[in-house]
C-alpha positions as CSV (number, residue, x, y, z in Angstrom):
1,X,0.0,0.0,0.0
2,X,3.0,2.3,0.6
3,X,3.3,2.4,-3.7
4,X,0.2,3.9,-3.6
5,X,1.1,7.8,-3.2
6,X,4.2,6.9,-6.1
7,X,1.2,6.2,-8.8
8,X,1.2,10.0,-9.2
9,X,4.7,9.8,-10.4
10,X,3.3,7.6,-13.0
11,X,1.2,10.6,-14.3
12,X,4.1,12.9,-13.8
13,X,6.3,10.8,-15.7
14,X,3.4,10.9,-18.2
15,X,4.8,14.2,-19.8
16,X,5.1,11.5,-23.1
17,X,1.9,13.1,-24.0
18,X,4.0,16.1,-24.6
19,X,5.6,14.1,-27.1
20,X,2.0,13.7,-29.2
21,X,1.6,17.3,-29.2
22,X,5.6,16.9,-30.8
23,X,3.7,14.6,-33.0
24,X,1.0,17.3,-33.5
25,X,3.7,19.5,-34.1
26,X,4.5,17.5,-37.2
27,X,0.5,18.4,-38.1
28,X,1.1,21.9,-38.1
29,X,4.1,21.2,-40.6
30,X,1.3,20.4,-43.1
31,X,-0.2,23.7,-42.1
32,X,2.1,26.1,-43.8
33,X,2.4,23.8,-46.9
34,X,-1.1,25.2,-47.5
35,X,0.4,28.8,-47.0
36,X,2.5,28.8,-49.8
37,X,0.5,27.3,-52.4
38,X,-1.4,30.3,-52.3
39,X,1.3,32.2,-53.4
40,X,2.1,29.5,-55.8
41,X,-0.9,30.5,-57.9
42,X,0.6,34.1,-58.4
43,X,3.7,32.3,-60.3
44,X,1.3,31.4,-62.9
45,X,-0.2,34.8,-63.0
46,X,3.7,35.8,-63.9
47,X,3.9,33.8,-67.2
48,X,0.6,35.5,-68.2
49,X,1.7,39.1,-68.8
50,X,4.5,37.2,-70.6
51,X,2.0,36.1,-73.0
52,X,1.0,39.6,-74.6
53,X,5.2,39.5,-75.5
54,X,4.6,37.1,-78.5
55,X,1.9,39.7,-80.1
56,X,4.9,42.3,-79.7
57,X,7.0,40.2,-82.0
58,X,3.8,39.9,-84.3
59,X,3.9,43.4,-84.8
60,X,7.3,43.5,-86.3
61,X,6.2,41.3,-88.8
62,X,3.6,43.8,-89.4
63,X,6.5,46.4,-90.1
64,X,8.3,43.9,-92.5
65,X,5.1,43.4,-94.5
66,X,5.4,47.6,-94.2
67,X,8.8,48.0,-95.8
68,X,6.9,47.1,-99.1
69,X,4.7,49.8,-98.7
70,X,7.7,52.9,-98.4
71,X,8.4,51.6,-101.4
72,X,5.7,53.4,-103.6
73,X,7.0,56.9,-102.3
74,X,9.9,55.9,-102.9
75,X,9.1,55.5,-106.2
76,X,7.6,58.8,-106.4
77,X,11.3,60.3,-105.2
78,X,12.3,58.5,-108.2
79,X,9.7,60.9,-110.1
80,X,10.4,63.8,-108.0
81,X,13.8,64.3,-109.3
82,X,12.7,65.5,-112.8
83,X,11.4,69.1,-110.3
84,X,14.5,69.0,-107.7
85,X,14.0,71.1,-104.5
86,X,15.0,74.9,-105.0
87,X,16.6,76.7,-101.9
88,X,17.3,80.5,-102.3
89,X,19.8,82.2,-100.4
90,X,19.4,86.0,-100.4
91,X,22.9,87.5,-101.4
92,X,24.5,90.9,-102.8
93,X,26.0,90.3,-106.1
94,X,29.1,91.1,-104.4
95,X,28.4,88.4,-101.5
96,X,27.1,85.4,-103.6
97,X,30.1,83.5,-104.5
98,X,30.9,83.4,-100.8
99,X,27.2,82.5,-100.0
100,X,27.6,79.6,-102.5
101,X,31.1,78.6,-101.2
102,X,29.5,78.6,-97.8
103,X,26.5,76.2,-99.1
104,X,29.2,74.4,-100.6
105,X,30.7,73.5,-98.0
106,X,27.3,72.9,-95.5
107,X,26.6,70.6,-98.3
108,X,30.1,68.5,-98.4
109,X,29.9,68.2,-94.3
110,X,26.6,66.8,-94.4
111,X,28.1,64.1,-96.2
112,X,27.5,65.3,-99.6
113,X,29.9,63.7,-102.1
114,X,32.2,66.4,-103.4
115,X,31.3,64.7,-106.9
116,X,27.2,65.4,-106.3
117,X,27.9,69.1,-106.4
118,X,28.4,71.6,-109.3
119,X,28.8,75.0,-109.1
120,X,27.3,77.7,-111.8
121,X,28.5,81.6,-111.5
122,X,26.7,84.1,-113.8
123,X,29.3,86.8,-113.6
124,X,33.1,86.7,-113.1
125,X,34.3,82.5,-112.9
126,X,35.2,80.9,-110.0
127,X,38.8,82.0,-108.8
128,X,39.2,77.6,-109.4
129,X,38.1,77.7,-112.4
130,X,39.7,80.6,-114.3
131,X,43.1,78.8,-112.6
132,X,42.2,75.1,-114.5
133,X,41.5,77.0,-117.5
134,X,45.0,78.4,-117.8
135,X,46.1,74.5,-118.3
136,X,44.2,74.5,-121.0
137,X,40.2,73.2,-121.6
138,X,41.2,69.9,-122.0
139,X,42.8,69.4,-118.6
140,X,39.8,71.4,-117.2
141,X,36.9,69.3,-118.7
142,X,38.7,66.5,-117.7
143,X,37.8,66.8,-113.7
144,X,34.6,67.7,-115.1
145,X,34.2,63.8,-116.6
146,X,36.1,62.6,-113.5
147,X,33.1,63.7,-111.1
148,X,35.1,63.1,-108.5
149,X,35.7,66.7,-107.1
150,X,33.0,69.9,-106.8
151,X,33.3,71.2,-110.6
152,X,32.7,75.1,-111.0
153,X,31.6,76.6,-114.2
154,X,30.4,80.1,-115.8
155,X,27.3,80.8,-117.7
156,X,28.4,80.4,-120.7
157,X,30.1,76.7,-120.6
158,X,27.2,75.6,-118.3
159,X,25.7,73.5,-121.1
160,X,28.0,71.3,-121.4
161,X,28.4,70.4,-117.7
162,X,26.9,67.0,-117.1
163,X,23.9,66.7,-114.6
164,X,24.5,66.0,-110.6
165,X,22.2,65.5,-107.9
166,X,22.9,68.9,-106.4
167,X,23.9,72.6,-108.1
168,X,24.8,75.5,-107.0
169,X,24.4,78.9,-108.5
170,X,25.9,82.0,-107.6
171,X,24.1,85.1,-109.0
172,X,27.4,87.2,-109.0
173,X,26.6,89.7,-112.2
174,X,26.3,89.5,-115.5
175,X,22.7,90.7,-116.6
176,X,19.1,89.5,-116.5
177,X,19.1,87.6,-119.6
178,X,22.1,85.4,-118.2
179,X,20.5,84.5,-115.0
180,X,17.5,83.7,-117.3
181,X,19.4,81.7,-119.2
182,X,21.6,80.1,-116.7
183,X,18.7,79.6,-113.9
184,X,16.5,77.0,-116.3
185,X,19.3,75.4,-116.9
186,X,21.1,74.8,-113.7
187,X,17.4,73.6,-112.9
188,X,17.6,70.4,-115.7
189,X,21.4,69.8,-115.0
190,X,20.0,69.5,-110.6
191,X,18.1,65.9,-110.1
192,X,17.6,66.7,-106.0
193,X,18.6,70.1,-105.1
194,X,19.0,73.6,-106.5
195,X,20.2,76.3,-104.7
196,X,20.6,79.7,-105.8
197,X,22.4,82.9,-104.2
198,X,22.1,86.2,-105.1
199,X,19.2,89.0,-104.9
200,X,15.9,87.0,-104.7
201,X,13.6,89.7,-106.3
202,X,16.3,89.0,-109.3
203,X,16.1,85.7,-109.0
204,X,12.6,85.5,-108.7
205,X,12.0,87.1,-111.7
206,X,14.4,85.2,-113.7
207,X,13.4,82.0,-112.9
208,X,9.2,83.2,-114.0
209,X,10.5,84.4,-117.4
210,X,12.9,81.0,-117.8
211,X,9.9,78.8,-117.0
């Protein structure tokens, strides 16, 4: 009968039930799995907005099937050179050779080919020219044919300079039949670009009564 009162022990000792709540700490365990499923559902929400990217690479299809189309104004380019552009640049008499060296030169550091450009004066030549003429017209004409260099010219050989895609005429004298003369011309011998310098009322009216 004395072991009686040592049963409790028994119960003391019982603290293995602590060890199933251990176990039921293994049931928790379970319980967070559940948490980050959740959150697993948001991954697939990623991919979706990744999904509008292949209608982005659709589109530049679309602008490959659109390079055709630039093609028709190109065409008309191609048509447009027949009227090239015409730029005025106001200028004494006195002050349009420089204005058309300056243009020149705008023109060659835009990345204009020295070849593309060919330069017209209606009064006194070109300080280049008149020194290739004194070696003779044959050595003259001859950078003319090479194209490879900016070509200047007067009035009166202008004809028979060869068209290029830009020319440049310096209204520096001579009189109004000249520039009427020279103006119409420098326009068929220009397939992209005319510019003119000089007095633009003179101009004006030159270019009216060449037409």
């Amino acid at each position: 009968m004395p072991l009686i009162p040592e049963e409790p022990q028994i119960h003391e000792s019982a603290q293995g039930p602590r060890a199933t709540p251990a176990s039921g700490r293994t049931a928790p365990t379970p319980r967070p799995v559940p948490g980050p499923r959740p959150a697993a559902p948001s991954r697939p929400g990623r991919p979706g907005p990744l999904r509008p990217a292949p209608p982005v690479q659709r589109t530049p299809r679309d602008t490959a099937t659109a390079k055709p189309g630039p093609a028709g104004p190109a065409a008309a380019a191609v048509t447009a050179t027949a009227t090239p552009q015409i730029q005025l640049i106001p200028a004494s008499a006195d002050g349009a050779l420089d204005a058309a060296e300056e243009a020149v030169d705008l023109l060659l550091e835009s990345g204009r080919a020295p070849g593309d450009v060919l330069v017209i004066t209606t009064g006194e030549p070109h300080p280049w020219a008149a020194h290739e003429l004194s070696f003779g017209e044959a050595s003259y004409w001859a950078q003319h044919d090479a194209g490879d260099d900016v070509f200047y010219t007067d009035a009166v050989a202008a004809s028979r300079a060869a068209s290029r895609p830009v020319v440049v005429v310096a209204v520096n004298g001579g009189s109004d039949a000249d520039a009427v003369k020279v103006l119409p011309l420098a326009r068929t011998r220009a397939s992209a670009l005319l510019i003119v310098c000089g007095d633009p009322q003179r101009i004006n009216s030159a270019l009216v009564a060449g037409v």
